[in-house]
C-alpha positions in Angstrom: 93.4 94.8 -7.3 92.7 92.2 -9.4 95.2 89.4 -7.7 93.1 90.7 -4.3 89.7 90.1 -5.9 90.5 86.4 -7.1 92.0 85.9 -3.5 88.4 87.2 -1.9 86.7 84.5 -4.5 88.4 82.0 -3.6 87.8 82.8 -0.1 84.2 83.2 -0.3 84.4 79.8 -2.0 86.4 78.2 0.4 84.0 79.8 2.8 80.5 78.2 1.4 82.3 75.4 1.0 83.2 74.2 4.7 79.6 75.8 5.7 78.3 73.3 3.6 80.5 70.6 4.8 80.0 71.6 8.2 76.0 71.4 7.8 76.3 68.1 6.5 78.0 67.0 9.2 75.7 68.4 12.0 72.2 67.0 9.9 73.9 63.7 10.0 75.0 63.5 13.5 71.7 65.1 14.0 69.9 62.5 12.5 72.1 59.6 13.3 71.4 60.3 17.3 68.4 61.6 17.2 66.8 57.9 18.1 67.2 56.6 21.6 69.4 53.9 22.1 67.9 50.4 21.9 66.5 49.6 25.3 67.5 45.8 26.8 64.3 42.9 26.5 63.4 42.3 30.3 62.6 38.8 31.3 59.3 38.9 33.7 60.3 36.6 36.4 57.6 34.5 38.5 58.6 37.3 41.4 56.9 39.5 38.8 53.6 37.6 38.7 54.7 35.5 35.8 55.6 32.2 34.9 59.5 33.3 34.2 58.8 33.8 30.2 57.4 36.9 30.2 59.0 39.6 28.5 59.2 43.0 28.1 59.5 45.3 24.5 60.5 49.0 24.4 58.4 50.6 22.2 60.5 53.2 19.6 57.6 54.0 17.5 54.0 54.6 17.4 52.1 55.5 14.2 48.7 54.7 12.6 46.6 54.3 9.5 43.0 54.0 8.8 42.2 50.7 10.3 45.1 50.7 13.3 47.3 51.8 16.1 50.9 50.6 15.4 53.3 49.6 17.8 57.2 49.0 16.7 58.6 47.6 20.2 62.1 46.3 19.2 64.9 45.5 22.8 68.3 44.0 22.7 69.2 41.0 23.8 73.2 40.1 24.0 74.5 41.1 20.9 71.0 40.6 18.9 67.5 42.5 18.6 64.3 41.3 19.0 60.7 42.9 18.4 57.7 42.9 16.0 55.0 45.3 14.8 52.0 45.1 17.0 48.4 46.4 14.8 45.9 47.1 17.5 42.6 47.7 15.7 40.6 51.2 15.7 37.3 49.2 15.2 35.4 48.7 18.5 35.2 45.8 20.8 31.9 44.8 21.5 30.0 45.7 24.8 32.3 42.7 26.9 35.4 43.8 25.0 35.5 41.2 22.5 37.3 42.0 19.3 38.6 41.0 16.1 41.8 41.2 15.3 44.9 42.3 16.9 47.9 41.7 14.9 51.2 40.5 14.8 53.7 41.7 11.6 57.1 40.3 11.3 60.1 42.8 11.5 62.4 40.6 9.4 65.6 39.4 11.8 64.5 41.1 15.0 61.1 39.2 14.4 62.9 35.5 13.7 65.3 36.7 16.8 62.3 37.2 19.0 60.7 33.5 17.6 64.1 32.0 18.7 64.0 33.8 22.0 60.8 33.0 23.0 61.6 28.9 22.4 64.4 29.3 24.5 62.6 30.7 27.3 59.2 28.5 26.6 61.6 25.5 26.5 60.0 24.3 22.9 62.4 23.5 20.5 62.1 24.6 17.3 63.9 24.2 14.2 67.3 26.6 13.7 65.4 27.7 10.3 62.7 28.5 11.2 61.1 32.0 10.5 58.5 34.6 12.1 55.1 35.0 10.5 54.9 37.5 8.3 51.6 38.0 9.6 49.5 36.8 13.0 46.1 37.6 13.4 44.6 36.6 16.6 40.9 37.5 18.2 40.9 39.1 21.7 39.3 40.5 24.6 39.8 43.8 26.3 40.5 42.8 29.5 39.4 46.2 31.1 35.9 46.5 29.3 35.3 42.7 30.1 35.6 43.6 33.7 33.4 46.5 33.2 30.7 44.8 31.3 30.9 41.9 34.5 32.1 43.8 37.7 30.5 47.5 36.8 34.3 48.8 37.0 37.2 48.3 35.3 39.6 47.3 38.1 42.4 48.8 39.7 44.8 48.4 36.5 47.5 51.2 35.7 45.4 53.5 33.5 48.4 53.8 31.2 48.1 50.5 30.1 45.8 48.6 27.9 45.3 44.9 28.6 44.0 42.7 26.4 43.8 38.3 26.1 44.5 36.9 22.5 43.1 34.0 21.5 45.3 31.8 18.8 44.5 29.4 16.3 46.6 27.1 14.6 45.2 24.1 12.5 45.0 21.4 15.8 44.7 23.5 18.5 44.4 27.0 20.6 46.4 29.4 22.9 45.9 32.5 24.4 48.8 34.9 25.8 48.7 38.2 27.2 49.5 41.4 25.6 50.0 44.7 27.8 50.9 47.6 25.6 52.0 51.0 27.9 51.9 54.0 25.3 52.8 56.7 28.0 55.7 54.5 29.1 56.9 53.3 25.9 56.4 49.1 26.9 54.6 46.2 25.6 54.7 42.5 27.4 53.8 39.5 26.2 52.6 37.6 29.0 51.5 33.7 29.0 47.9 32.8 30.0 49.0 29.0 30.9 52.1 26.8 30.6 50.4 25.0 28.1 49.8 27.1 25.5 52.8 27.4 24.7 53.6 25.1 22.1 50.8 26.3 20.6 51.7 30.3 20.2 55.0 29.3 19.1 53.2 27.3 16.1 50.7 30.5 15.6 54.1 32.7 15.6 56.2 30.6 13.7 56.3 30.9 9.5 54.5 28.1 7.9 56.4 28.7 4.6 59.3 26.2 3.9 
């Protein structure tokens, strides 16, 4: 009786033991698939009402704190990611959708990837070190009040989408680009205003640490 007791111990050990093992195993498959796979950048083409640099972000997070909306938008690209954080502030634009400040926070390598990218397909050279902000500030204008406050309505824009113009400083010089951020949909672009401005938001964007 005794030999048949030990064997049902061991047993009920044996028994905890693989549920416990086999719980492990489901919480970490769980939680190692329970993101969405990373979603490829899309390159706006001129066909797309662009000037061929405009890209496209898949969004995989949305949270918020006191003074902000945040946006994680992080794609692939080849074999590398690219993305940044995106603040969008809760404090209100003014009646003409003026505002201050949207603003750009560097992800680390995705963020330097995105720098890198973004001279490649602005055909600006920069330097192979160089780094992503760590922050980027920039004044805007929401595009959709503006035309409210001028045309009485605020066009025929997806609703789904908030449009805004950012206006860039650097120490010589300004740019603007637009931002389109798609909550519903899970996309942000960053779309350019005018060919010219593009050596200037790569300066804004670019690290000015050594």
């Amino acid at each position: 009786m005794k030999t048949i007791d030990q064997h049902m111990k061991k047993l009920a050990v044996l028994f905890i033991a693989l549920t416990q093992i086999g719980c492990s195993f489901n919480q970490n498959k769980s939680s190692g698939s329970s993101g969405s796979a990373i979603k490829p950048l899309i390159v706006l083409t001129d066909k797309d009402d662009g000037w061929g640099a405009d890209i496209r972000l898949a969004i995989i997070n949305i949270s918020e704190n006191d003074s902000s909306k945040i946006y994680k938008a992080v794609s692939s690209d080849n074999k590398d990611n690219v993305g940044l954080l995106i603040f969008v502030t809760k404090k209100k634009a003014n009646s003409q959708g003026f505002g201050n400040a949207i603003t750009f926070k560097s992800l680390g390598t995705e963020s330097d990837n995105l720098l890198h990218k973004l001279s490649a397909l602005y055909k600006k050279k920069i330097a192979a070190e160089s780094k992503f902000a760590d922050t980027v500030s920039a004044s805007f204008v929401d595009l959709k009040l503006f035309a409210k406050s001028v045309a009485g309505s605020s066009g025929e824009g997806d609703s789904n989408v908030d449009e805004y113009k950012l206006f860039f400083e650097t120490k010589n010089d300004e740019g603007e680009l637009f931002l389109n951020i798609n909550g519903a949909d899970k996309w942000v672009e960053l779309k350019e205003k005018d060919l010219d401005y593009r050596s200037v938001v790569l300066e804004a964007l670019t690290s000015s640490r050594p």
